[in-house]
C-alpha positions as CSV (number, residue, x, y, z in Angstrom):
1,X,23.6,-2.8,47.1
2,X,27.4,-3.8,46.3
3,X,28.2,-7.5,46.3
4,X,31.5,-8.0,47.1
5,X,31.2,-12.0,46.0
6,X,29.9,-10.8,42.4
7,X,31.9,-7.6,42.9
8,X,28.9,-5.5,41.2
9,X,26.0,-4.2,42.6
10,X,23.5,-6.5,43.3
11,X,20.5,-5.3,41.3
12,X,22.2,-4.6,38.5
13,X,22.9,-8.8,38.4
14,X,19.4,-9.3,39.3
15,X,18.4,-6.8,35.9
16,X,20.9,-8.3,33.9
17,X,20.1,-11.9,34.6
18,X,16.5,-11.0,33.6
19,X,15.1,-12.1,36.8
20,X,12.9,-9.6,38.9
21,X,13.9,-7.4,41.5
22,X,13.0,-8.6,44.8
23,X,10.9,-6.4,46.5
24,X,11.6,-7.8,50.1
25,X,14.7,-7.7,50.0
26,X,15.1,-3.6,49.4
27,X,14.1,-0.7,51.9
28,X,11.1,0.6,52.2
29,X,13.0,3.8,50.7
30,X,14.2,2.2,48.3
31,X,10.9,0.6,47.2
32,X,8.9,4.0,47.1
33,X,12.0,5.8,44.7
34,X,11.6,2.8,42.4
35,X,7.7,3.6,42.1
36,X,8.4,7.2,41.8
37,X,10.9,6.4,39.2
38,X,8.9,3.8,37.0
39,X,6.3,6.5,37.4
40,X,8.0,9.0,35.7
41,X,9.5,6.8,33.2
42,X,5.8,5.2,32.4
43,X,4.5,9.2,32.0
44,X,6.7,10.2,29.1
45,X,6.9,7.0,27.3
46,X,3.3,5.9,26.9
47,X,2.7,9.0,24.9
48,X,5.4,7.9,22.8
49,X,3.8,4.4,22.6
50,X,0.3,6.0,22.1
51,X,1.6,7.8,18.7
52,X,3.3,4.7,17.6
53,X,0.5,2.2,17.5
54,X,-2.5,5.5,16.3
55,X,0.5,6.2,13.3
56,X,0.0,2.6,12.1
57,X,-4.0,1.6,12.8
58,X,-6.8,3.8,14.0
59,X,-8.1,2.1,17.6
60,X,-10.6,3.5,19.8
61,X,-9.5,4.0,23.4
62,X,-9.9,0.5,24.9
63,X,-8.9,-1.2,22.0
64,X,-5.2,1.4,22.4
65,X,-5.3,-0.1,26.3
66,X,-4.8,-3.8,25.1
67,X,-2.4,-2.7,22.1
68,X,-0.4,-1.4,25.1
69,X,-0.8,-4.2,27.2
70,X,0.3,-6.6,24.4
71,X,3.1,-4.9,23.2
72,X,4.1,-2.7,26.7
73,X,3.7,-4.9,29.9
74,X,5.7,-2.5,31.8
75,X,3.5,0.1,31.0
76,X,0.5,-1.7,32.5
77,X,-1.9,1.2,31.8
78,X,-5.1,1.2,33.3
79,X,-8.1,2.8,31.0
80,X,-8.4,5.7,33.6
81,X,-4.8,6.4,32.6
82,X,-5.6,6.2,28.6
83,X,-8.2,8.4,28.0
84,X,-7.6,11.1,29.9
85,X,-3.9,11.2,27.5
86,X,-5.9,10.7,24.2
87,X,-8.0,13.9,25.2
88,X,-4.4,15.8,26.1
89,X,-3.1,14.7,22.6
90,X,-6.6,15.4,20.3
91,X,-6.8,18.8,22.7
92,X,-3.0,19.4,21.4
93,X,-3.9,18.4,17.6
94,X,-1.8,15.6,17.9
95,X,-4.9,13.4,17.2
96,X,-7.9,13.6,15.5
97,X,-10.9,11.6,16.5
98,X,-14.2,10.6,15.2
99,X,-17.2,8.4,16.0
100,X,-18.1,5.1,14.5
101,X,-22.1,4.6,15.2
102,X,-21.9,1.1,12.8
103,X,-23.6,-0.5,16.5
104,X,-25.8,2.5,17.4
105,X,-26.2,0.9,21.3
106,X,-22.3,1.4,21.4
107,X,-20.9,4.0,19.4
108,X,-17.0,3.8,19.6
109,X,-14.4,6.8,19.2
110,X,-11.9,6.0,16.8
111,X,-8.3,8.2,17.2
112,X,-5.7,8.5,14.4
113,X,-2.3,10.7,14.7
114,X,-2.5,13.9,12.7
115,X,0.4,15.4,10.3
116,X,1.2,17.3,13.8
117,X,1.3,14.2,15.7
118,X,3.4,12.5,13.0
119,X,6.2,15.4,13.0
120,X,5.8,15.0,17.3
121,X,6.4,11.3,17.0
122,X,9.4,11.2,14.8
123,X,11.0,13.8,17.0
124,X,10.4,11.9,20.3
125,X,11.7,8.7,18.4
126,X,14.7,10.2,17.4
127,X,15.1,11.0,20.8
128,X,14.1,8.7,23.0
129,X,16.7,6.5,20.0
130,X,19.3,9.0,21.9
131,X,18.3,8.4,25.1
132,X,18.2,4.6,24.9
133,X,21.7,4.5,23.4
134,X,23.5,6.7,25.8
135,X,21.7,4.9,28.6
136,X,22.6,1.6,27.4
137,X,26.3,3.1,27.4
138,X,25.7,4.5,30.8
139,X,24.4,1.1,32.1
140,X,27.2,-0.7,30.5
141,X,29.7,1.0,32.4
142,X,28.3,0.1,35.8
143,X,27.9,-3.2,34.7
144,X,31.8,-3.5,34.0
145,X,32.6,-1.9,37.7
């Protein structure tokens, strides 16, 4: 919404002065695009994320949950959300797993990124780099109107 006092729009303020977005005050509309939105956003950058932390460590999958919820808090992935996407991305050969028995009570399924998953991640970095700087000029603009 436009603010003729602060003569910009009024979330972009709210985003810039690092203060949350008030859900009361928007439309019901509005609220549901912004969930459709962060949904989409989420989808295609927590496979990024995934890649990232597997290139560095190996992790089992609720061990690559709280990596993701200490490093990502807007992600805010739920374990229903994980594993499903580490099967996608071992079923793609972007991963590799194996099982650790060392506790044979609670065997654990380690992932690592393959040389596929590697060539997959500095791709999307290079282009979600792109993204993040033409978005940040994009953003910059409406901020100056």
């Amino acid at each position: 919404m436009y603010d003729p006092v602060l003569g910009k729009n009024q979330w972009w303020s709210e985003y810039n002065n690092k203060t949350e977005v008030n859900y009361v005050s928007m439309s019901k509309k509005t609220q549901d695009e912004l969930e459709r939105w962060s949904k989409e956003v989420k989808r295609g950058a927590v496979t990024l994320a995934i890649l990232a932390l597997l290139s560095k460590r190996r992790a089992y999958g609720y061990e690559a949950v709280k990596l993701l919820d200490e490093k990502m808090s807007f992600l805010a992935l739920e374990q229903g959300t994980v594993y499903p996407l580490l099967r996608r991305l071992e079923k793609r050969e972007l991963l590799r797993s194996e099982w650790d028995y060392e506790d044979p009570t609670k065997p654990k399924k380690y992932y690592t990124v393959t040389k596929e998953g590697l060539m997959a991640l500095g791709a999307m970095t290079r282009d979600w780099s792109t993204l993040s700087r033409e978005m940040r000029d994009v953003l910059t603009e409406v901020e100056s109107n």
